[in-house]
mmCIF file of the C-alpha atoms, coordinates in Angstrom:
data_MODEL
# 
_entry.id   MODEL 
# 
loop_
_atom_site.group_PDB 
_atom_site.id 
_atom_site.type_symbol 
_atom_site.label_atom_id 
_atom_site.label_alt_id 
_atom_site.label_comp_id 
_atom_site.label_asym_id 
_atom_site.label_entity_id 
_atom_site.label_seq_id 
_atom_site.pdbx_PDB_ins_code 
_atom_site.Cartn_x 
_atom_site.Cartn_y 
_atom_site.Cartn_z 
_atom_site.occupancy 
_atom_site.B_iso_or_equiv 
_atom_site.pdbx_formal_charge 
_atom_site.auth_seq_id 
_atom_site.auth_comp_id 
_atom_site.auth_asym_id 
_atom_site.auth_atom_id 
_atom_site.pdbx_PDB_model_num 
ATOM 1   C CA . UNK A 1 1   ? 0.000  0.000  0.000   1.00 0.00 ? 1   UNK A CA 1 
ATOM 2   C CA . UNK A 1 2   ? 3.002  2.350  0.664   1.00 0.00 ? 2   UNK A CA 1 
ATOM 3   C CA . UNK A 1 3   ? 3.873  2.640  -3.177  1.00 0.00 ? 3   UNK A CA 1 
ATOM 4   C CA . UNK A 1 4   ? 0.303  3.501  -4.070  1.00 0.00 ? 4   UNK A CA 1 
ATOM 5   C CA . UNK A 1 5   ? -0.077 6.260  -1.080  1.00 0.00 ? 5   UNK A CA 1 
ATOM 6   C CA . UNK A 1 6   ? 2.887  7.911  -2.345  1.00 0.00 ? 6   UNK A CA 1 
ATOM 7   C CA . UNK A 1 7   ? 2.086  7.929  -6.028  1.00 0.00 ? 7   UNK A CA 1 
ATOM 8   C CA . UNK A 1 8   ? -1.050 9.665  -4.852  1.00 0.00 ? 8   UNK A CA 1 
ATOM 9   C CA . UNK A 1 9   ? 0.308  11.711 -2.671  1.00 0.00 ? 9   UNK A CA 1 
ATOM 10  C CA . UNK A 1 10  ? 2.960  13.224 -4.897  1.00 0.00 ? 10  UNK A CA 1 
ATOM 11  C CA . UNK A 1 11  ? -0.196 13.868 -7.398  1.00 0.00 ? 11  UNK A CA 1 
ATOM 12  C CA . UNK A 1 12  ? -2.147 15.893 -4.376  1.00 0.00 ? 12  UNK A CA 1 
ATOM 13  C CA . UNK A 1 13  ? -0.337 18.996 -4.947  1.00 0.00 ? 13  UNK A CA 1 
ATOM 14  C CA . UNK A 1 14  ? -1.775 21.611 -8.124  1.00 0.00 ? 14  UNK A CA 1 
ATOM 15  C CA . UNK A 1 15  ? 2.074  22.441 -8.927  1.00 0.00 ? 15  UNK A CA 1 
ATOM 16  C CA . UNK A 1 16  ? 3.555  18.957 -9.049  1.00 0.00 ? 16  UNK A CA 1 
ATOM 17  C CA . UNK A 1 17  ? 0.474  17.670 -11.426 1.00 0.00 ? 17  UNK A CA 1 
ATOM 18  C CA . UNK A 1 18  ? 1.136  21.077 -13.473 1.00 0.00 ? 18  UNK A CA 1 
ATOM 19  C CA . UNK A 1 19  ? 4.806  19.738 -13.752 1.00 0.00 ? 19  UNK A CA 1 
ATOM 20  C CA . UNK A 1 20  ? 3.665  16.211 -14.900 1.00 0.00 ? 20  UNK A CA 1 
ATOM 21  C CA . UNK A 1 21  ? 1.277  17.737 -17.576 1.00 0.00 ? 21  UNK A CA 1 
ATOM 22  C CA . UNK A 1 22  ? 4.466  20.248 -18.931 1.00 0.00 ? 22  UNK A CA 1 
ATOM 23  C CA . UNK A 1 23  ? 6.494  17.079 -18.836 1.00 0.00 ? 23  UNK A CA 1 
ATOM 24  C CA . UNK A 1 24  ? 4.280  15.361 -21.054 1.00 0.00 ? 24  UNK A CA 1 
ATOM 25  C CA . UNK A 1 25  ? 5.090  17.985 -23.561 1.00 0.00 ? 25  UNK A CA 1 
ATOM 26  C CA . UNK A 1 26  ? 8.551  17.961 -23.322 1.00 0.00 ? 26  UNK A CA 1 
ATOM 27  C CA . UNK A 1 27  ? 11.763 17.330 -21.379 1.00 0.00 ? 27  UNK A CA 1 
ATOM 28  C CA . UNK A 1 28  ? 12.654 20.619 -19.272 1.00 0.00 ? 28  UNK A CA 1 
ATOM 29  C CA . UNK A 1 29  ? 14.710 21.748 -16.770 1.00 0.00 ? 29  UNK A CA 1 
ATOM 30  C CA . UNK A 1 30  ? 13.771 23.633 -13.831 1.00 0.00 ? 30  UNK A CA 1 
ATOM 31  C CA . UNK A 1 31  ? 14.967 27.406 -15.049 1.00 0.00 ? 31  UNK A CA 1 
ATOM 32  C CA . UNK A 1 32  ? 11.638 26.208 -18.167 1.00 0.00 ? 32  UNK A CA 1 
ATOM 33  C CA . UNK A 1 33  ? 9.588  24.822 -14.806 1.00 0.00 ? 33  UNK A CA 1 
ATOM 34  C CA . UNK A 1 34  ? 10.197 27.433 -12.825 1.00 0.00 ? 34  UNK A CA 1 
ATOM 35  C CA . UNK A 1 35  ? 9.588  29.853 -15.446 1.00 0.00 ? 35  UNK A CA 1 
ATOM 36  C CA . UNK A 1 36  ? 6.442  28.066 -16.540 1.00 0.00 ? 36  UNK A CA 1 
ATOM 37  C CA . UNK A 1 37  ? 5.038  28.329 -13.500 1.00 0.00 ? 37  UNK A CA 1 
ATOM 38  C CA . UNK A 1 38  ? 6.047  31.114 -11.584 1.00 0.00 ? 38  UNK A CA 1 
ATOM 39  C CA . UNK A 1 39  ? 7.151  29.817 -8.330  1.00 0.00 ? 39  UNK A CA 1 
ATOM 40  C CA . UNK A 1 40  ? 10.884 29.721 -6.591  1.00 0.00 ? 40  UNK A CA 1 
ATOM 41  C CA . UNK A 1 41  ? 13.886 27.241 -8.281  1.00 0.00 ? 41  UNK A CA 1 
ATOM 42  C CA . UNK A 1 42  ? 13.458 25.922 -4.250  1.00 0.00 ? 42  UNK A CA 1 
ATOM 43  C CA . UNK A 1 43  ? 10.538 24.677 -4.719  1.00 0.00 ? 43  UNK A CA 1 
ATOM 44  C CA . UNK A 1 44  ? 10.248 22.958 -8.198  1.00 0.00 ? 44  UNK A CA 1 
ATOM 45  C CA . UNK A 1 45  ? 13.584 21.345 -7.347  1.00 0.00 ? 45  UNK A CA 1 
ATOM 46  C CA . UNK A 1 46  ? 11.357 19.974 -3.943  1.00 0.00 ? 46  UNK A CA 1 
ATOM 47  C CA . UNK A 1 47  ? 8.358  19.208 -6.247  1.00 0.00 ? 47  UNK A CA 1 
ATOM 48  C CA . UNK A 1 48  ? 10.253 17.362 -8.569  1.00 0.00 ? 48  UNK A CA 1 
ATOM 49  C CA . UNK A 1 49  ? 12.096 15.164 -5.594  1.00 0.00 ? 49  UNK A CA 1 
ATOM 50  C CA . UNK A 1 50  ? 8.514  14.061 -4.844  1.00 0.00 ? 50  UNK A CA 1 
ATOM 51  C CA . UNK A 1 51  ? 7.802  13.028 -8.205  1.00 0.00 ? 51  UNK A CA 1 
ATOM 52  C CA . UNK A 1 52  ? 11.113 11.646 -8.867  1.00 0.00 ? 52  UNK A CA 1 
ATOM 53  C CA . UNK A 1 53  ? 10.581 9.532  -5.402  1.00 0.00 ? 53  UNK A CA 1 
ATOM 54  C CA . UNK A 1 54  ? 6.993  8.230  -6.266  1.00 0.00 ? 54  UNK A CA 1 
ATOM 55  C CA . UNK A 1 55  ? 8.638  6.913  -9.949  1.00 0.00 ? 55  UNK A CA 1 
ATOM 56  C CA . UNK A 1 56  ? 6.932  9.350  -11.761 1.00 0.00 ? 56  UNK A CA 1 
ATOM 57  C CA . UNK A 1 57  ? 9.775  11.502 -13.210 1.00 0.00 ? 57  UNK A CA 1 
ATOM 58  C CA . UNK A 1 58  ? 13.498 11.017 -14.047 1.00 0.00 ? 58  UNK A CA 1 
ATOM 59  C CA . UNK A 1 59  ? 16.597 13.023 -14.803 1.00 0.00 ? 59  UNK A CA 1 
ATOM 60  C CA . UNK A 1 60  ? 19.496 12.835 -17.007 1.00 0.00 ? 60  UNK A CA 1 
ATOM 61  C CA . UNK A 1 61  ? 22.381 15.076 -16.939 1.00 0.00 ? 61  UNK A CA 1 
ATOM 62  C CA . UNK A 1 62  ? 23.850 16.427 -19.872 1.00 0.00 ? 62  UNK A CA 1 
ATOM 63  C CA . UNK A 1 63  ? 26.714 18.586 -19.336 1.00 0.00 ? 63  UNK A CA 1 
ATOM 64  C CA . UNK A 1 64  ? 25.341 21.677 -17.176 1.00 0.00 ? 64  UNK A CA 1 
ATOM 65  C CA . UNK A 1 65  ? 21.659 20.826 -18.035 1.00 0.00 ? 65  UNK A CA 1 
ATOM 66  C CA . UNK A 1 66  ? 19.878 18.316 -15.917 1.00 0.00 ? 66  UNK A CA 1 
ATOM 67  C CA . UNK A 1 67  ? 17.009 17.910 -17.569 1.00 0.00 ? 67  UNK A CA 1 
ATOM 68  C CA . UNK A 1 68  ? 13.633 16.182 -16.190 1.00 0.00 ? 68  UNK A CA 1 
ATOM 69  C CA . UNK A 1 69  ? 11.726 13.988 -18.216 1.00 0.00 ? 69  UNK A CA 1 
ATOM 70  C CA . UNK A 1 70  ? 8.252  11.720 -17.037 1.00 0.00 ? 70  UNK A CA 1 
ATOM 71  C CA . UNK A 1 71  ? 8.986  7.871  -16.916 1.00 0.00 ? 71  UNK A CA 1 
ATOM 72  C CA . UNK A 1 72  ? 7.707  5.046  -18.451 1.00 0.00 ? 72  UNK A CA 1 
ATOM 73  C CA . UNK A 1 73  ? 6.167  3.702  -15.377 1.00 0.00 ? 73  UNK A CA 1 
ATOM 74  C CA . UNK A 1 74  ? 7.906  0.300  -14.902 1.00 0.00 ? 74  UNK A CA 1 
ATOM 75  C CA . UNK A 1 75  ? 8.919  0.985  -11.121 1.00 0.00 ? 75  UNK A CA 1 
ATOM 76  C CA . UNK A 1 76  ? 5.380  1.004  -10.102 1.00 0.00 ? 76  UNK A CA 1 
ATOM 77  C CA . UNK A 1 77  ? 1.848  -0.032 -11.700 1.00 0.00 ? 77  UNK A CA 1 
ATOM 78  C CA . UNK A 1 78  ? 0.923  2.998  -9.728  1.00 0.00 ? 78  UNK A CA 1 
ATOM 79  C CA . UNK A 1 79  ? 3.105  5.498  -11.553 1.00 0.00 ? 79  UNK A CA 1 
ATOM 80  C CA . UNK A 1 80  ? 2.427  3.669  -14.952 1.00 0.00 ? 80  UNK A CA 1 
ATOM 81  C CA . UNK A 1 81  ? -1.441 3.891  -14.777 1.00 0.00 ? 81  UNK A CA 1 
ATOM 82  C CA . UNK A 1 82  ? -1.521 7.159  -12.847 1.00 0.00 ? 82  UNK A CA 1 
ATOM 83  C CA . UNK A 1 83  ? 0.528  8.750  -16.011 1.00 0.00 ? 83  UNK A CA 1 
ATOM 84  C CA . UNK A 1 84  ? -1.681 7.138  -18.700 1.00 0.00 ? 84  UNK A CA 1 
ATOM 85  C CA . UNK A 1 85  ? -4.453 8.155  -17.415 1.00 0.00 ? 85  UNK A CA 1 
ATOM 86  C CA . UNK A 1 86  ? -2.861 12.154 -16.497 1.00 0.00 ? 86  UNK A CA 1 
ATOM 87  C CA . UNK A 1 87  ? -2.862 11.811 -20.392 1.00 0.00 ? 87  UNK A CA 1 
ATOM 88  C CA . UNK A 1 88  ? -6.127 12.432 -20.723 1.00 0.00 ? 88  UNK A CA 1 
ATOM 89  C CA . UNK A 1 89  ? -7.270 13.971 -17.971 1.00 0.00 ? 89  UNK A CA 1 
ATOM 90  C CA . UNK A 1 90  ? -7.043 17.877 -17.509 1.00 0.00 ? 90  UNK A CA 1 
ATOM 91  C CA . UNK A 1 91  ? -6.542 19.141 -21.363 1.00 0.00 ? 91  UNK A CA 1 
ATOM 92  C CA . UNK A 1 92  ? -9.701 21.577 -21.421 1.00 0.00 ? 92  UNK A CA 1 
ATOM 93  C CA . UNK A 1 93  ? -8.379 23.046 -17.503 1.00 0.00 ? 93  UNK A CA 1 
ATOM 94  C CA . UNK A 1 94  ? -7.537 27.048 -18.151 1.00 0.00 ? 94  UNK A CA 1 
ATOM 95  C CA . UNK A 1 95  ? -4.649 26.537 -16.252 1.00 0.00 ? 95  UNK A CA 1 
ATOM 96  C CA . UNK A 1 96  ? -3.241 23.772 -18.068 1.00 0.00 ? 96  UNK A CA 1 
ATOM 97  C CA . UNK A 1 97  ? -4.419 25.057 -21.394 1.00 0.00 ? 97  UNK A CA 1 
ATOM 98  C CA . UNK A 1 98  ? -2.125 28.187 -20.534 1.00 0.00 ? 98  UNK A CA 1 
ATOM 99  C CA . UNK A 1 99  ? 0.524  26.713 -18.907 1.00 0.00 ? 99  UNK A CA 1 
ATOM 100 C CA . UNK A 1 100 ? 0.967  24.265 -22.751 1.00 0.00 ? 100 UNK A CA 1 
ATOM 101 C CA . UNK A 1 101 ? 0.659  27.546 -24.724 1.00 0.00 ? 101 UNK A CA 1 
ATOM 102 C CA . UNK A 1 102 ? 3.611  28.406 -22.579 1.00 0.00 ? 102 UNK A CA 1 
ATOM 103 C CA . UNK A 1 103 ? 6.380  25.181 -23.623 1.00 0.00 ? 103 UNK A CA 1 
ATOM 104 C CA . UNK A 1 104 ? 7.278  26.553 -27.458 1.00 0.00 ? 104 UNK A CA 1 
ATOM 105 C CA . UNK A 1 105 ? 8.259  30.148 -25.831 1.00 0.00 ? 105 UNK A CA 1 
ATOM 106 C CA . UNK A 1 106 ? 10.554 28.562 -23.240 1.00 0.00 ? 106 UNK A CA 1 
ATOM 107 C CA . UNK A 1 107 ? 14.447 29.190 -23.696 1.00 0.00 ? 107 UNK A CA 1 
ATOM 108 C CA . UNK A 1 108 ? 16.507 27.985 -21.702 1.00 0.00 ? 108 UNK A CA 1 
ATOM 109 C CA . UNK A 1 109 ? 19.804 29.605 -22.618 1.00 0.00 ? 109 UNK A CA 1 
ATOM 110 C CA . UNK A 1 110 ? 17.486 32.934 -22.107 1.00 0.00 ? 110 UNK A CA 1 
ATOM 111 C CA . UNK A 1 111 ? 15.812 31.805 -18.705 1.00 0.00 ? 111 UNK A CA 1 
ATOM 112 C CA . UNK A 1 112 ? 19.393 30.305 -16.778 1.00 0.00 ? 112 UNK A CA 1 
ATOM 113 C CA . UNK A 1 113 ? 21.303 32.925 -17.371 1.00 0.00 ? 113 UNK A CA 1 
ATOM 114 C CA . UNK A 1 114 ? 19.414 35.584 -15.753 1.00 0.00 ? 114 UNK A CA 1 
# 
């Protein structure tokens, strides 16, 4: 029951699901995140550790970047059905809507250097 509880509870928080659905458009790194969704480098890095913990997002590094990407799922059949289903769910939400319209203006050359 543990793995299930924390799949859900990593999914109980508006910002971390808002990070799922910009992952599902593409892989970013926090400086896009953060800039996406207006909140503090601190606290996207502790959103993603949630995520990352409940086996619903990895990382790679590459060079300087470290960029954030959603997994496949195969840790947990909690992660992998939660993410199918996240899919779906939430594409006519304003908020979500915006935040998409959002991913093609992110730079992030332009937003890590400031």
């Amino acid at each position: 029951m543990n793995a299930f509880v924390k799949v859900m509870k990593a999914v109980s928080d508006p910002n971390r699901v808002k990070i799922v659905k910009l992952l599902q458009q593409n892989t970013m790194c926090v400086c896009e995140l953060q800039s996406a969704l207006g909140i503090s480098q601190p606290s996207v890095s502790k959103h993603l550790k949630i995520l990352e913990d409940a086996g619903l997002v990895d990382f790679q590094k590459d060079g300087l970047w470290v960029n954030y990407s959603l997994t496949n799922g195969k840790s947990s059949p909690y992660a992998a059905s939660l993410l199918g289903n996240l899919k779906h769910w939430l594409e006519d939400d304003s908020e979500v809507v915006e935040l998409i319209k959002k991913v093609p203006y992110l730079n992030r050359e332009e937003l890590c250097k400031k």
